[in-house]
C-alpha positions as CSV (number, residue, x, y, z in Angstrom):
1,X,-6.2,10.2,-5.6
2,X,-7.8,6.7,-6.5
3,X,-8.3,4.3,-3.4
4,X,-8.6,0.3,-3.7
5,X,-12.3,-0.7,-2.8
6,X,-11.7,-3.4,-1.0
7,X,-9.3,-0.8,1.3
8,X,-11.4,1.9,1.1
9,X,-14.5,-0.6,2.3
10,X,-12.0,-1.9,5.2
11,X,-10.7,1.3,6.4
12,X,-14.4,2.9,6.4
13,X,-15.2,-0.4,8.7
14,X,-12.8,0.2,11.3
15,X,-13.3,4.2,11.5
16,X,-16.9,3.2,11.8
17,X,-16.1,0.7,14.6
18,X,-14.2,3.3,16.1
19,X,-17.0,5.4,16.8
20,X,-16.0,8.3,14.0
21,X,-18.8,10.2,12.3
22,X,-19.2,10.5,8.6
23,X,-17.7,14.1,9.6
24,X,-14.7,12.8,11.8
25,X,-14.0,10.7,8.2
26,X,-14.5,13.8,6.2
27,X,-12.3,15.9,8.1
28,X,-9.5,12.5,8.9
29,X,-9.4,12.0,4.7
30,X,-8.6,16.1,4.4
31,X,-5.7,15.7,6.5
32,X,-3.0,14.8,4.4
33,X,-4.0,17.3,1.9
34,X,-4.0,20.4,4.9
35,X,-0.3,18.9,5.7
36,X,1.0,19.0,1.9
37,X,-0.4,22.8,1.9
38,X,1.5,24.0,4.9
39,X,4.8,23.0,3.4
């Protein structure tokens, strides 16, 4: 899976603004995968 920097950069910006940890990100950017595996 290949993101767009300039996306990537942005949407790291506003989870940080959100108050999310690194490990809130981590576990947020795992979720689509743990959804494709339970189907």
């Amino acid at each position: 899976m290949r993101w767009c920097p300039k996306y990537v950069d942005e949407l790291f910006t506003k989870l940080d603004s959100a108050g999310l940890s690194q490990k809130d990100i981590n576990t947020f950017m795992t979720l689509p995968e743990m959804k494709h595996a339970r189907k």
